[in-house]
C-alpha positions in Angstrom: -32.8 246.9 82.9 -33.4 247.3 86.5 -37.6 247.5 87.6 -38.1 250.9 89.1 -41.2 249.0 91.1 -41.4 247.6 94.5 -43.4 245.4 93.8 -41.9 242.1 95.2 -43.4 240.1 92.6 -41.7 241.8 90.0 -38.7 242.3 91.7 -38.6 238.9 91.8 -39.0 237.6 88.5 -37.4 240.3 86.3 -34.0 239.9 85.7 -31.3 242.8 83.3 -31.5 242.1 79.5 -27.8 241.8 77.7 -26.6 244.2 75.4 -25.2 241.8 72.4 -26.9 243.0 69.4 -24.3 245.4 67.8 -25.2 247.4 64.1 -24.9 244.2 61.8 -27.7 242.5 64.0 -29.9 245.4 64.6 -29.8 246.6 61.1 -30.8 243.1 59.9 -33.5 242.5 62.4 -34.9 246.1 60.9 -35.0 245.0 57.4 -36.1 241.6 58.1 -39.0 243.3 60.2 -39.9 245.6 57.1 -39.7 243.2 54.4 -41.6 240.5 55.2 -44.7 239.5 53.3 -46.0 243.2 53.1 -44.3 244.3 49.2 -45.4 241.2 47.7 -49.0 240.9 48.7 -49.5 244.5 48.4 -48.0 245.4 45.4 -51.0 244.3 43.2 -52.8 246.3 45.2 -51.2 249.1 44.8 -50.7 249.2 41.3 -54.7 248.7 41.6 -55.6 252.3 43.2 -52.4 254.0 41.0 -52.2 252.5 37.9 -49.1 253.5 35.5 -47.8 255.9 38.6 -48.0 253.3 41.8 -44.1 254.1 42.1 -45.2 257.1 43.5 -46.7 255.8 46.5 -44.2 254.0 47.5 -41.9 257.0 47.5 -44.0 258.8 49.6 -44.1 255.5 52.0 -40.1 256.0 51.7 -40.7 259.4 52.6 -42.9 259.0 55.4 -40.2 256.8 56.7 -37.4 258.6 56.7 -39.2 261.9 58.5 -40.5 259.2 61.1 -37.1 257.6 61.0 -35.6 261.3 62.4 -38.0 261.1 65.2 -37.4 257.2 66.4 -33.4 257.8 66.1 -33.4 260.9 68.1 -35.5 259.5 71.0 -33.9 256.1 70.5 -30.9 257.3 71.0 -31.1 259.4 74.0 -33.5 256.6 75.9 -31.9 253.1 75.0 -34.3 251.2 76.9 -36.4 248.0 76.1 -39.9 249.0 75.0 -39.2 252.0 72.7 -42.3 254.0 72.5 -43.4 252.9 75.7 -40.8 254.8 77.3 -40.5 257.7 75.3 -44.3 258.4 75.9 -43.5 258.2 79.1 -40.5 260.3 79.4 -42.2 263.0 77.0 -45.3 263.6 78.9 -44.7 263.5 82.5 -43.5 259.6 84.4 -45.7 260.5 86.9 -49.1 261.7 85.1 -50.4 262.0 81.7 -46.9 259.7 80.6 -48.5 257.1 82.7 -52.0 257.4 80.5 -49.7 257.4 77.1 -47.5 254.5 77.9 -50.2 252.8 79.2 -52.2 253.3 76.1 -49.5 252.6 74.0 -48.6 249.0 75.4 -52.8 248.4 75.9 -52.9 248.8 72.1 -49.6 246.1 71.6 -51.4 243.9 73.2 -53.9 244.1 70.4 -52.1 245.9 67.3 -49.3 243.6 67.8 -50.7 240.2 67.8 -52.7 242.0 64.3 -49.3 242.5 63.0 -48.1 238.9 63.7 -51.2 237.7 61.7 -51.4 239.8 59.0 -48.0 238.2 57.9 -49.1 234.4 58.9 -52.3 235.3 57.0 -49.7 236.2 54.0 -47.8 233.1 54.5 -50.2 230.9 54.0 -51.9 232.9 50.6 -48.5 232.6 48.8 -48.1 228.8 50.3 -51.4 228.4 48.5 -49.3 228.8 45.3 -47.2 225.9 45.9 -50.0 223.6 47.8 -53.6 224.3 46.5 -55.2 225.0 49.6 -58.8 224.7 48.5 -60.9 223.7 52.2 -61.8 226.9 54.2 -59.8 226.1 56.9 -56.2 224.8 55.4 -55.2 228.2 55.1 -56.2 228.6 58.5 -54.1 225.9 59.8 -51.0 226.8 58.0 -51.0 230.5 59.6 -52.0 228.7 63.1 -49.2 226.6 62.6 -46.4 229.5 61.4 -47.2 231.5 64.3 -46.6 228.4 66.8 -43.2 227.7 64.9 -42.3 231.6 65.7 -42.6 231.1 69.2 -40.8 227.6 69.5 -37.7 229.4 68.0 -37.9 233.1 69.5 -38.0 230.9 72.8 -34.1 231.0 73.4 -30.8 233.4 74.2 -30.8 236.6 72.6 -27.4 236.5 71.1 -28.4 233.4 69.5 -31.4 235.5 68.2 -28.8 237.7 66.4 -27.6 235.2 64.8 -30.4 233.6 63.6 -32.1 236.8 62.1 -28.7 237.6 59.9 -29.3 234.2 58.6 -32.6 235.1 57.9 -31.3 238.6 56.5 -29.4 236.6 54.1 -32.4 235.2 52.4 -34.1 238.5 52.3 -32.1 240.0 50.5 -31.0 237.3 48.1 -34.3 237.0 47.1 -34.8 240.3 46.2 -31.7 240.3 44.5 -33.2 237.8 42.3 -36.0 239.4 41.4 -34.5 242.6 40.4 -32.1 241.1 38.0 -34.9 239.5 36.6 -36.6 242.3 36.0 -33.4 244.1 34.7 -32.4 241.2 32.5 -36.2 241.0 31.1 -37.6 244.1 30.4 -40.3 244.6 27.7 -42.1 247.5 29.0 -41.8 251.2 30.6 -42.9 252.3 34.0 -43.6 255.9 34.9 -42.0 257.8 37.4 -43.6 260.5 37.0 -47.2 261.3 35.8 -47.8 262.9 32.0 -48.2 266.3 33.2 -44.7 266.2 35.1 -44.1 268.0 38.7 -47.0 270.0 38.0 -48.8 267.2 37.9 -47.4 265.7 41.2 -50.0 267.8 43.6 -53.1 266.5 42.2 -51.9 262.9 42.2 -50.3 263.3 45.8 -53.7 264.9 47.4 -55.9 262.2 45.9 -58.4 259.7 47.3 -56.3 256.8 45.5 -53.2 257.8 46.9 -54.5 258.1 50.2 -55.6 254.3 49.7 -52.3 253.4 48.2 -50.4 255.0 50.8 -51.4 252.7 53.5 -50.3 250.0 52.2 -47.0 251.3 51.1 -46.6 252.7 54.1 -47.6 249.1 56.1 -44.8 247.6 54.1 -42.0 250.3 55.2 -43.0 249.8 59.3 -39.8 248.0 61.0 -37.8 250.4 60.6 -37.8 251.4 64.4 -37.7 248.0 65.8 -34.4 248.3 67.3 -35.5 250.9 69.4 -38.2 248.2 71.0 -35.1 245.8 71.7 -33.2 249.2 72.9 -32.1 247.3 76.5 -30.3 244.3 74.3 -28.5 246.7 71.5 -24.9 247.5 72.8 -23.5 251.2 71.8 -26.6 251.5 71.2 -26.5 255.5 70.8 -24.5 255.0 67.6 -26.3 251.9 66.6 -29.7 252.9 67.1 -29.5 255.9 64.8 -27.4 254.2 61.9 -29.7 250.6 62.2 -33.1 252.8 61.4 -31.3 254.8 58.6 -29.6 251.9 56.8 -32.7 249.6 57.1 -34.8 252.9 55.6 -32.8 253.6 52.6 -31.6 250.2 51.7 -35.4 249.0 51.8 -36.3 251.6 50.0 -34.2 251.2 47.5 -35.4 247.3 47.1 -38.8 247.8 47.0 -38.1 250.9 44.4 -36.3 248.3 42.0 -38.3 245.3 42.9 -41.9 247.1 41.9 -39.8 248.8 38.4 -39.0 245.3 37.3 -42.2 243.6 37.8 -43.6 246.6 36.1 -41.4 246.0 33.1 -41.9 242.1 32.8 -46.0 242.4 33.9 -48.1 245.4 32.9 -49.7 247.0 35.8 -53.4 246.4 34.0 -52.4 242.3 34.3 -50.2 242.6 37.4 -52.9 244.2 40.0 -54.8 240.8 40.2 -52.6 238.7 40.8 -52.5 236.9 44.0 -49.2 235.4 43.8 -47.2 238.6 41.9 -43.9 237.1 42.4 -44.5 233.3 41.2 -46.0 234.9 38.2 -43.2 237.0 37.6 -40.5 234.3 38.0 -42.5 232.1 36.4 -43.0 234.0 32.9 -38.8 234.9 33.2 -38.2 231.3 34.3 -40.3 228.7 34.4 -42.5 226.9 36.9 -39.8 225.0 38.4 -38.4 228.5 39.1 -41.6 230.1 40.4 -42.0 227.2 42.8 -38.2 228.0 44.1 -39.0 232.0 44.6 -42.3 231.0 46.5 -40.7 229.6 48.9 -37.9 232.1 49.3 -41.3 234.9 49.7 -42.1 232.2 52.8 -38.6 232.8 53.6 -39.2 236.2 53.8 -42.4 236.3 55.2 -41.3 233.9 58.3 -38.4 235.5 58.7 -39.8 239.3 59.1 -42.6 237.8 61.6 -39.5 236.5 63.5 -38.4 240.1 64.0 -41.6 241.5 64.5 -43.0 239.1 67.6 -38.9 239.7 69.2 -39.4 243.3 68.8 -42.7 243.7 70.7 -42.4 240.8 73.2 -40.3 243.2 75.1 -43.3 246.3 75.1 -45.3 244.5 77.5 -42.0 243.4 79.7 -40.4 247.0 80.2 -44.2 248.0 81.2 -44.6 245.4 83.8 -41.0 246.1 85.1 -41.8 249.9 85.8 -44.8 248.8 87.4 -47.1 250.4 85.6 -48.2 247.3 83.9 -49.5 243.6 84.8 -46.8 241.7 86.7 -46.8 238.6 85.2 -45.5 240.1 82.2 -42.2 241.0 83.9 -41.1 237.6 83.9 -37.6 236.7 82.4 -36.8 233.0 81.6 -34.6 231.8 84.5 -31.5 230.9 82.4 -32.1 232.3 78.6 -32.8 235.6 80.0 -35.7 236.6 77.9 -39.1 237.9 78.6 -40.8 234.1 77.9 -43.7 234.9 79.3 -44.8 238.2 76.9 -43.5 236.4 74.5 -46.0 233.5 74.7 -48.8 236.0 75.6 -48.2 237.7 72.4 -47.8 234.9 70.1 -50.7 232.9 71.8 -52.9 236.1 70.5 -51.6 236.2 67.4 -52.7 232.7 66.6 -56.1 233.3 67.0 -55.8 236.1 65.1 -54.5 233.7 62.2 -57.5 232.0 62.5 -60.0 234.7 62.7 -59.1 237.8 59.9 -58.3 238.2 56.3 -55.5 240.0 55.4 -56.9 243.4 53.9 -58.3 244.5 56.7 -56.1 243.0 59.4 -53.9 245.8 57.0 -55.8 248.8 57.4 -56.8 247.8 61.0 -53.2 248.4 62.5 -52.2 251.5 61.0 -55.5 252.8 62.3 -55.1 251.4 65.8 -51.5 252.9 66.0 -51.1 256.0 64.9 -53.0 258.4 67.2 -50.7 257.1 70.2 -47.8 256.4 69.1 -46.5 258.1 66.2 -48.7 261.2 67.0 -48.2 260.6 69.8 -44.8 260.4 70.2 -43.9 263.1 67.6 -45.4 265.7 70.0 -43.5 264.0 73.0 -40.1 265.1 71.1 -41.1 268.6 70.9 -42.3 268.7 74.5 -38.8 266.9 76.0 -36.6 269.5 74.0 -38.7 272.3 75.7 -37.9 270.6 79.3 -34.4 269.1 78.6 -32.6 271.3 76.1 -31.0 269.7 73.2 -27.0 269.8 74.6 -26.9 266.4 75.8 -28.6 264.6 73.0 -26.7 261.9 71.4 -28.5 261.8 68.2 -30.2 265.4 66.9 -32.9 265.6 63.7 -31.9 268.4 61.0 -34.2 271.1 59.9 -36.1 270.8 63.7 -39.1 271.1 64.1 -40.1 270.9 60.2 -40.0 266.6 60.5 -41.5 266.6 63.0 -44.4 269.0 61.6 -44.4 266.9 58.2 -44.6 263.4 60.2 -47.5 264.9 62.5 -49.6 266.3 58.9 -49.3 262.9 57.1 -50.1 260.3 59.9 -53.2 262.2 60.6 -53.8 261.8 56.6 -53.3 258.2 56.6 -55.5 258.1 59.8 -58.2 259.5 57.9 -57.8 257.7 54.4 -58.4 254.3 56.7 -61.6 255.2 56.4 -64.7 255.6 59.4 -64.7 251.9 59.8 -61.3 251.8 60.8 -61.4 255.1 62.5 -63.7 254.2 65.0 -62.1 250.9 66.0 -58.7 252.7 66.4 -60.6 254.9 68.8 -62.6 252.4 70.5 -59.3 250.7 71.5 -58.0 253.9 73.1 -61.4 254.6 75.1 -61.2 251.4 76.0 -57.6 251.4 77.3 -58.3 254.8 79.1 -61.2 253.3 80.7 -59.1 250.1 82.1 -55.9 252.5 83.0 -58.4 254.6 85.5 -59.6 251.0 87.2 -55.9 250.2 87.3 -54.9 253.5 88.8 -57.6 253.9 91.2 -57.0 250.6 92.6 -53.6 251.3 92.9 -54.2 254.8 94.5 -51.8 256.4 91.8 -52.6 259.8 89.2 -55.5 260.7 88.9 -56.7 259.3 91.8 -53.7 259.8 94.8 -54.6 260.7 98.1 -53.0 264.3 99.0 
């Protein structure tokens, strides 16, 4: 990607990202991304708020996902740049004014939501390594979080084809553990799980429109988020208006799937009533199919898993903060490409360097709530109305990738993010909001001491 600045300073420093990530790569670095440590720490949870019906919620987490997924694809695949929402905010509501205030916004809030999401899954790691080491001090778990976000950066610091290669390694374990862990629960059954409630469908409403759903929901719906990752690394994925669209699709459905099976066979080996407090849902399951010896083996495959999605996640939204910088319209410094591996090193170690202490400072339940509540007024709002307004300005004809049933996704993504905004709660509410008033306030300093909108001189 060539800066748009001319600024000398960036200019200088930024150098073009290389498309080698084709749809075997992107789709893995999606599913890796989604996966993570999210099902297995809040599956308990969820069962908790839903009892017998908690597969319910994650099909409407599925759902949510695949009406987002329309909206991500299409832009995606008509802007194949590196920062994703950054630049479709942008784009969507004028490059020159109010797009400057929404993609400004939206990489203000990476700079906190994203280091969140890199701890929430270190914070994860280290609860499920507590299963294998008892880590009884206050601060152990601490330091093993500190120290899995330090190992993310050492190997995220190289070449992005060797990056590819790496995360289908990675996808490899992903999926072989959940492999194992439906079988299990295939091979093992002793008990029924209920797809739908006693009533039936006319019982669906109630249950769909309640309080514990609401609470249920964002956690499903925390576990599904990846899916639009490769629209982040959009300047490194080659064809990418074929591979963007297929990437979010495959990783959608084929997560969905494995989180559908994998919660259906723990119910049917562990009773919801026993399985919503446990702390380490998997080791327990494998260990009443299998032994300890077992458990102790699928623990660390969750760490696997765990390190392996925050891998994908800290890649992805390393290059936010870049493409910002190399328009211009963010802080120089974070334009900066390594000399020789041609990667943006110097967001990357921002980023991660933020996430650390994040290790160190939250627990996990409301590190959770916290980014779905910081993110979804800008971007996926956000970003849902930017569609509608591009097609208004730009017509549809030269779209490479075009939702069905427009604008009813759109319409449906819009109603339930505004839904899940407000089953976060006011706590959470409020801190999502203070981040954007915060962020507007900073973008008018910025602007007015650049003497760009709102404050250029006629």
């Amino acid at each position: 990607m060539t800066p748009t600045t001319t600024d000398p300073t960036t200019d200088a420093t930024a150098a073009p990202l290389r498309r080698r990530l084709g749809l075997l790569q992107a789709t893995a670095l999606n599913m890796i991304d989604m996966v993570g440590i999210g099902p297995f720490v809040t599956l308990p949870l969820v069962m908790g708020f839903m009892g017998p019906y908690f597969l319910l919620a994650w099909l409407v987490g599925a759902g949510l996902a695949i009406v987002d997924g329309l909206i991500w694809s299409e832009l995606g695949a008509a802007n194949p740049e590196a920062g994703g929402s950054y630049k479709f905010l942008k784009l969507a509501y004028g490059e020159k004014k109010w797009g400057r205030l929404m993609s400004f916004l939206y990489v203000w809030q990476t700079l906190v939501q994203a280091p969140l999401v890199v701890a929430s899954g270190a914070i994860g790691f280290a609860q499920y390594f507590g299963y294998l080491v008892p880590l009884t001090e206050w601060w152990q778990p601490k330091l093993v979080s500190g120290v899995v976000v330090l190992l993310l950066i050492a190997l995220l610091y190289r070449r992005i084809e060797d990056i590819g290669k790496l995360g289908v390694m990675l996808w490899v374990g992903v999926l072989g553990l959940m492999g194992w862990l439906i079988f299990g629960g295939l091979t093992h059954a002793e008990h029924t799980v209920a797809w739908l409630p006693s009533g039936g469908f006319s019982a669906l409403p109630g249950i769909l429109l309640s309080g514990a759903m609401g609470q249920a929901a964002v956690k499903t719906i925390y576990s599904y988020l990846g899916y639009y990752n490769v629209c982040h690394l959009g300047g490194e994925i080659s064809n990418p208006q074929r591979v963007i669209p297929r990437s979010i699709f495959l990783s959608i459905l084929g997560i969905m799937a494995l989180y559908l099976l994998l919660n259906w066979s723990v119910g049917t080996v562990i009773p919801w009533q026993e399985a919503q407090h446990s702390e380490f849902i998997v080791s327990t399951f494998v260990e009443k199919l299998y032994g300890a010896v077992a458990a102790q083996w699928a623990t660390a495959l969750v760490l696997w898993v765990a390190f392996a999605s925050l891998f994908a996640v800290l890649l992805g939204y390393s290059r936010i903060p870049y493409a910002a910088a190399a328009d211009g319209e963010f802080l120089p410094i974070f334009a900066k490409t390594h000399p020789t591996k041609h990667f943006p090193h110097v967001s990357l170690l921002i980023l991660g360097g933020v996430g650390f202490v994040f290790s160190l400072l939250f627990r996990l339940g409301e590190v959770i709530t916290a980014i779905l509540a910081m993110r979804i007024l800008v971007q996926f709002v956000g970003q849902a109305v930017g569609l509608v307004l591009l097609r208004r300005r730009n017509g549809t004809a030269s779209l490479p990738f075009k939702m069905p049933l427009y604008p009813l996704p759109v319409i449906i993504a819009v109603t339930v993010w505004l839904l899940v905004f407000w089953s976060t709660g006011p706590t959470f509410m409020l801190s999502g909001l203070t981040v954007i008033s915060t962020g507007i306030i900073v973008f008018l300093l910025w602007s007015r001491r650049r003497g760009q909108w709102p404050f250029e001189k006629s």
